[in-house]
VEXFIPA-62177 format. One record per residue (C-alpha): x, y, z. Coordinates in steps of 0.1 Angstrom, whole numbers, plus 5000, padded with zeros to 4 digits. Layout:
<recs>
XYZ ...
</recs>
This chain:
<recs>
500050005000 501450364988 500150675002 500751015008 500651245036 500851585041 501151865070 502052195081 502852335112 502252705111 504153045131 504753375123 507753325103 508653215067 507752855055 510052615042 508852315020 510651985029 510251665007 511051305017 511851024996 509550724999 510250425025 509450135025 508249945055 507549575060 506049375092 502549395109 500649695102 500449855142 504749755138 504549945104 502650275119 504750295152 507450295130 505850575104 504850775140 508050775151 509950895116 507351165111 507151305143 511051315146 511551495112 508951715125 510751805149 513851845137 512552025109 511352295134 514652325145 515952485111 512852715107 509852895122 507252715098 507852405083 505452285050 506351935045 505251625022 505751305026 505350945009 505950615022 505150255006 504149955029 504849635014 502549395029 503849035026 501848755019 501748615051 500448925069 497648955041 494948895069 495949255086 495249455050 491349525054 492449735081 495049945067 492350185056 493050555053 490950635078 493150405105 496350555093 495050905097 493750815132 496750665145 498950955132 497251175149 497251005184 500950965176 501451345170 499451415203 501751175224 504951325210 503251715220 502851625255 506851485264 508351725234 507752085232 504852235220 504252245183 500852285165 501552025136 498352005115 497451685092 496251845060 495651495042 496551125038 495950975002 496350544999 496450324969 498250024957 501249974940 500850324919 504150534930 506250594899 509850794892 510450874855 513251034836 512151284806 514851294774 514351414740 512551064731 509151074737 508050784762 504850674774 502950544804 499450524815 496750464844 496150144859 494049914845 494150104807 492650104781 489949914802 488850084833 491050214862 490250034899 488350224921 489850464949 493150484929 496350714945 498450724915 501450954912 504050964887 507251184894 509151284864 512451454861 514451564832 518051764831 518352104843 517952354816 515252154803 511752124804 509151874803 506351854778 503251614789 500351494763 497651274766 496451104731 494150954749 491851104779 488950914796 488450994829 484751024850 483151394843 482451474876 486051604891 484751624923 485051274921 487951154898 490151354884 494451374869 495951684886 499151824876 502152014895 504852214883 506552084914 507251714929 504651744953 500651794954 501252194964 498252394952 500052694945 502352524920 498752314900 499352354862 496152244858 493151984871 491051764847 488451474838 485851404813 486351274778 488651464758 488751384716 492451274701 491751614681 491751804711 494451684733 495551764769 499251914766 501152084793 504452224796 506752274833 508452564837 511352364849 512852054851 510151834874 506751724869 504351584889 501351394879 498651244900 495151054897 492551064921 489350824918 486550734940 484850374939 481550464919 482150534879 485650364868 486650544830 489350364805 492050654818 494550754801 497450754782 500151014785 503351094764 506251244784 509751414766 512451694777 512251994757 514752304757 513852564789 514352864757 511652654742 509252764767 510053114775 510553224740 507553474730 506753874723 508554074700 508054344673 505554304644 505354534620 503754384586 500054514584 498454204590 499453904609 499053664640 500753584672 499453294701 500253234737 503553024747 503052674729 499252714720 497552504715 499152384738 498252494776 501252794780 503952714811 503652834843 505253194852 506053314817 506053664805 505653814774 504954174754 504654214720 504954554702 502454614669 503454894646 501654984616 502255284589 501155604605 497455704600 496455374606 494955184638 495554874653 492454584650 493454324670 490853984666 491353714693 489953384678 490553194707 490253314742 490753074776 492453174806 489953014833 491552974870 489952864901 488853134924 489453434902 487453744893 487253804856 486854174863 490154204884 492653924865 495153894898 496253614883 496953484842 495953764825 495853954786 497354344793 495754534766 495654944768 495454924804 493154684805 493354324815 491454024800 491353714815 488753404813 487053264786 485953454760 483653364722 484653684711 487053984714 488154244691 490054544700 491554844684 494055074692 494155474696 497455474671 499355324652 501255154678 499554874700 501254714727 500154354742 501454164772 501353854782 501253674817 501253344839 501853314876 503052984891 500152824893 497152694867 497652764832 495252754801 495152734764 495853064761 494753264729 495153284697 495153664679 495253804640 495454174636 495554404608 496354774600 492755004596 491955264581 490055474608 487655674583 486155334573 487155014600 484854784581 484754874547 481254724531 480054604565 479354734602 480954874625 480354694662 481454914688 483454604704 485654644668 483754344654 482854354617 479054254605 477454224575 475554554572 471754354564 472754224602 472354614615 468754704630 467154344627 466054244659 469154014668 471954104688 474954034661 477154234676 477554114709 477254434729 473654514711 475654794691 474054674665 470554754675 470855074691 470055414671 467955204647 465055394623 462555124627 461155004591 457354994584 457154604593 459154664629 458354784664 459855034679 460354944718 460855204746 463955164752 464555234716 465554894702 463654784663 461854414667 459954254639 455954344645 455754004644 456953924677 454254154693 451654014721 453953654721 454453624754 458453664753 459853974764 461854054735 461954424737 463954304767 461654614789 458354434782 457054704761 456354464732 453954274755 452954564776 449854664747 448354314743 444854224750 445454104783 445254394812 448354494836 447554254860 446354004841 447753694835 447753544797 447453164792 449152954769 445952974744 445553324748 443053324777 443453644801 443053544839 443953784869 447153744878 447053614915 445753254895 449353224892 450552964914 447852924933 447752524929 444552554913 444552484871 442752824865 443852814822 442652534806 445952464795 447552444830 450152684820 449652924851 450952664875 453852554852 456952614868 455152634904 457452454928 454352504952 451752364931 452551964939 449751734919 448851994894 448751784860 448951974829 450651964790 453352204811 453951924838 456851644840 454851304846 457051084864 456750704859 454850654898 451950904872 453451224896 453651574879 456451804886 455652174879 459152284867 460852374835 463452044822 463351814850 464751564832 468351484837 469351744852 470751584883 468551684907 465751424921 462551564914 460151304911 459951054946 460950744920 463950954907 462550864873 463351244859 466851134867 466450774850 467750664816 470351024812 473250864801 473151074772 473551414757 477351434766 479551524741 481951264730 485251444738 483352104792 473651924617 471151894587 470652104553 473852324562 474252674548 476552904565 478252634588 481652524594 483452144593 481951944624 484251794649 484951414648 482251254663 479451534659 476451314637 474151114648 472750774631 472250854594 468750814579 469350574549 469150194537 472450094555 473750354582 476850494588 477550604624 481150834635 481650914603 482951314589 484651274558 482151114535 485450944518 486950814549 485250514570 488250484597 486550394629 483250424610 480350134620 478350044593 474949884601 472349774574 468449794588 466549614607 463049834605 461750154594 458950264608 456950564597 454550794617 451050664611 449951024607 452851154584 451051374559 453151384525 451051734516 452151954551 454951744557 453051724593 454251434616 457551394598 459251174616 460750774613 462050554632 465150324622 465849994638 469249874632 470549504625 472349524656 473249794683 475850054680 478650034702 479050374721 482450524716 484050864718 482850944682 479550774690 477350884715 473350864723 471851214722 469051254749 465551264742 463451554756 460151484780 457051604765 456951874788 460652014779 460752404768 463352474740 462552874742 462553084711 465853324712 467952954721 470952884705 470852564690 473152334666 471752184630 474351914613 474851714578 475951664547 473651864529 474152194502 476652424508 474252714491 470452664479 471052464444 474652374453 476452054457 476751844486 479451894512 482051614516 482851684550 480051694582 478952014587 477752194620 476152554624 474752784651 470952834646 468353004670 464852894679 462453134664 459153204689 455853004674 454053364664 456953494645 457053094630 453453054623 453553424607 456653394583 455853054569 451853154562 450152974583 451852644570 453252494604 451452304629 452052214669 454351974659 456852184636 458952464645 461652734631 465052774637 467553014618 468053404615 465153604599 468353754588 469153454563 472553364555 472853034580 470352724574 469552344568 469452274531 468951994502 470351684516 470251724556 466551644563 466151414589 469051524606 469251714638 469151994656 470351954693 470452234724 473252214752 471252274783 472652414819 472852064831 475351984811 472951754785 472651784748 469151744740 467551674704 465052014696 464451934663 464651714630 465651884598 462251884578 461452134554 461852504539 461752784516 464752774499 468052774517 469253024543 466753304525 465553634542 462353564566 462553194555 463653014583 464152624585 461152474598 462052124621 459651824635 458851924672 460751614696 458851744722 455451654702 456651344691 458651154719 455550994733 455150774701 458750754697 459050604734 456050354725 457250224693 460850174710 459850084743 461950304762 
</recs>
């Protein structure tokens, strides 16, 4: 058994940090911890002797021989702990007085590892990979390379439970578990796309892996090699073409700990500075974005720090200055930045002007969406003859008037509608007084004034979650979103789903997809994880079993356009293949959500098909505005995605795809199926979907889940 333990005995004073090789011990286990007791407690207190405070960390292995095996149930951490402690207390009352302080004592077997880092890349791995790892693992793996040198650490492979409260692979810029010195702290999935990479800022690494005894993972497997220490501190400089790029130390890499760097952008004089970050993540534990104490982007004064989607700046003159820093503890991705010389008079020459620097087509300016970010877009706007003019001055479509969404964002496009101040409107229109609200009575004859209601228990309505005990939950997306809600837990039933596999259908306006982004293709024989329609590495072809078609499908209306596929045997789940979860009939997808639509479909409206998978950001358009836009043609069990807008839709050749929504509980959850539409990616033309939420009754009978 291998373990580690750690304490700190604190004064006014400065702290030393001690570390102490591993020992190994042999005999009964009370013989092995009287003999642990008294080395610890004497290097405690000799280590007092050479300074005020003392920090110190220590390992030791206990080789258990066969013929003791009976005695190892009760070598449990929780014994070792408690017999240290008495130990400390009976060494405090014949020594002198010292307030030593167990912080924590780790155990695990056989998992304590030295390794030495050179220019050839080697490789070790968890226990137990590429299965699973054993539960309530203490692995650490100590690696050292020549001074001068660094250490670069990859993972090509990355598996580890979700939840980090629970298992997790941290990593130290130090040889020991010191929280001030964490390079970072991960689990989850990641894809071999997307690999974890870290780099020491010296010559010593240390890696650890925590697990509990509940959900065991296949692990990892990690790539270790010594690169030069200039490798890692090289960065900054002087640009001076008029457009170019620079990136954080080693992206993509995560950048080394306590690295500084400043570079200096000059362009010809008259001209600004427009610098475009197109990838943004410096996320540490316990820091305020606002303040950036920590890792941090220096930019005019101003630091930047987290993660951000977007940011464009631009400079005052020709002359832009940018810095760069990491302290010694948890590092990132970092960024990576393009800039370009500007002509002042006209920053965005054919398109607008965002006031956060960003560049939009101009057809993007005063239509109802915030493009911009910062809602530049929509502010000063002359409304046109088919838009509202809210009070606070922003332009919406008329058609989103009396909907029952506040998209004004003051309520003043809902403040005029038939229902009075205090009334309350129904789902169906109906006006009610508002105090019907919660009042665990079904007052509409919808039920949608106690939707929501945690205090309206037993209220039953289209609104309500019905649990499988026939119990209704008045709240918005029970399902899976890891809190119990119904007495049977059955909200919290069947939810291994919606995760994505390494925190969609007629495509127009989209980008590549990531590895592993489709879902089971609607065709004769099926072809799941695949991306590159030429390539069928790691692809699992299945011919069918069964299609079964809605009973009510109408070939006029394209109403109840939906089918079911049952394949000649089941898919086995890896990372590029992964169940998406199914939606409760009661889920609420609400109009202004951003949502993503995947396939292989046309590029442009009459174009060819695309070769490679391809994903794009869509948003759920409200029912009025859907209903209104598409004459009349969609029913209760269609609805519209897209941008009013145009320029981003489903086309020929992705119906029957999807169209899936990341929810706060960390779920992806299938909105939509690709279905039908005017066109591709036109003005006012939105996609127009099958409704899940409408559907997933018959699709739960017909598949008996």
């Amino acid at each position: 058994m291998c373990g580690s333990l750690s304490w700190q005995q604190g004064h006014n004073g400065r702290h030393e940090r001690v570390s102490f090789s591993p020992v190994t011990e042999t005999g009964p286990s009370k013989r092995k911890l009287g003999v642990l007791i008294g080395v610890l407690v004497a290097l405690l207190i000799l280590s007092t002797v050479a300074a005020e405070g003392v920090i110190a960390y220590y390992w030791s292995q206990f080789d258990i021989p066969a013929e003791d095996m009976e005695v190892l149930p009760e070598f449990s951490e929780e014994l070792v702990l408690e017999t240290l402690e008495n130990g400390i207390k009976e060494q405090r009352s014949t020594q002198r007085k010292s307030d030593f302080q167990i912080s924590e004592v780790t155990a695990s077997c056989d998992c304590f590892y030295r390794l030495e880092a050179d220019t050839v890349a080697k490789r070790f791995s968890s226990p137990g990979y590429p299965n699973i790892y054993p539960p309530k693992s203490r692995c650490q793996w100590q690696i050292r390379t020549a001074v001068g040198n660094a250490i670069f650490l990859t993972f090509p492979s990355f598996d580890i439970e979700d939840d980090c409260s629970d298992d997790f692979v941290s990593i130290y810029d130090s040889l020991s578990p010191d929280d001030s010195q964490a390079i970072t702290e991960k689990c989850g999935r990641r894809p071999p796309s997307n690999p974890l990479e870290v780099t020491s800022s010296g010559n010593i690494m240390l890696i650890n892996l925590i697990t509990d005894s509940v959900v065991q993972r296949p692990g990892f497997m990690a790539e270790y090699s010594s690169i030069p220490r200039s490798k890692v501190s090289v960065c900054g400089g002087v640009l001076s073409e008029n457009r170019g790029f620079f990136t954080s130390p080693l992206h993509p890499s995560f950048y080394p700990p306590a690295v500084d760097c400043k570079w200096t952008i000059k362009v010809p004089a008259g001209k600004k500075v427009r610098v475009k970050f197109t990838m943004f993540r410096m996320k540490e534990p316990g820091v305020d974005i606002r303040v950036c104490h920590k890792d941090y982007v220096d930019i005019m004064d101003t630091k930047y720090c987290g993660e951000m989607s977007s940011l464009d700046l631009t400079s005052k003159t020709n002359v832009l200055d940018v810095s760069f820093h990491s302290d010694e503890s948890y590092t990132d991705k970092g960024f990576s930045a393009i800039y370009s010389a500007i002509d002042p008079a006209n920053p965005c020459p054919n398109k607008f002007a965002c006031a956060s620097g960003i560049c939009i087509g101009k057809e993007l300016q005063c239509d109802g969406w915030n493009d911009c970010g910062d809602m530049s877009d929509e502010m000063k706007c002359k409304c046109d003859v088919d838009q509202y003019s809210c009070a606070n001055g922003l332009c919406k479509p008329k058609l989103w008037l009396c909907d029952r969404v506040n998209d004004c964002g003051d309520w003043s496009d809902e403040k005029s509608c038939s229902c009075g101040e205090n009334e309350w409107r129904c789902g169906d229109g109906q006006c009610m007084p508002q105090d019907v609200v919660c009042d665990q009575k079904m007052d509409c004859e919808d039920g949608s004034d106690e939707a929501s209601c945690k205090e309206s228990p037993g209220i039953c309505s289209d609104f309500s979650f019905k649990c499988k005990n026939a119990e209704c939950v008045n709240k918005v997306n029970v399902e899976c979103d890891r809190v119990k809600d119904c007495s049977d837990n059955s909200d919290e039933a069947n939810c291994a789903c919606g995760t994505r596999p390494y925190k969609l259908n007629r495509i127009v306006g989209g980008q590549n997809a990531e590895l592993g982004e489709n879902h089971v293709a609607n065709n004769w024989i099926s072809y799941s994880g695949m991306q590159d329609q030429y390539k069928q590495d790691n692809v699992q072809i299945r011919k069918l079993k069964k299609i079964i078609s809605h009973p009510d499908y109408n070939q006029m209306t394209f109403d109840y356009d939906v089918a079911l596929l049952e394949l000649s045997e089941p898919l086995k789940f890896t990372n590029t293949i992964r169940p998406i979860c199914l939606p409760a009939s009661s889920h609420v997808f609400p109009a202004g959500m951003s949502c993503w639509v995947t396939g292989w479909g046309a590029l442009r409206e009459g174009g060819s098909k695309a070769q490679l998978l391809q994903k794009a950001m869509v948003k759920i358009i409200n029912d009025t505005v859907c209903n209104i836009v598409t004459e009349g043609q969609v029913t209760s069990r269609m609805l519209c995605s897209g941008f009013l807008a145009g320029g981003v839709d489903a086309c020929q050749g992705d119906s029957g795809g999807p169209m899936v929504c990341f929810e706060e509980s960390g779920k992806w959850f299938q909105a939509g199926i690709v279905s039908w539409g005017e066109g591709c990616a036109r003005r006012n033309k939105p996609g127009v979907y099958s409704r899940v939420t409408k559907l997933v009754d018959w699709i739960k009978k017909e598949t008996k889940i």
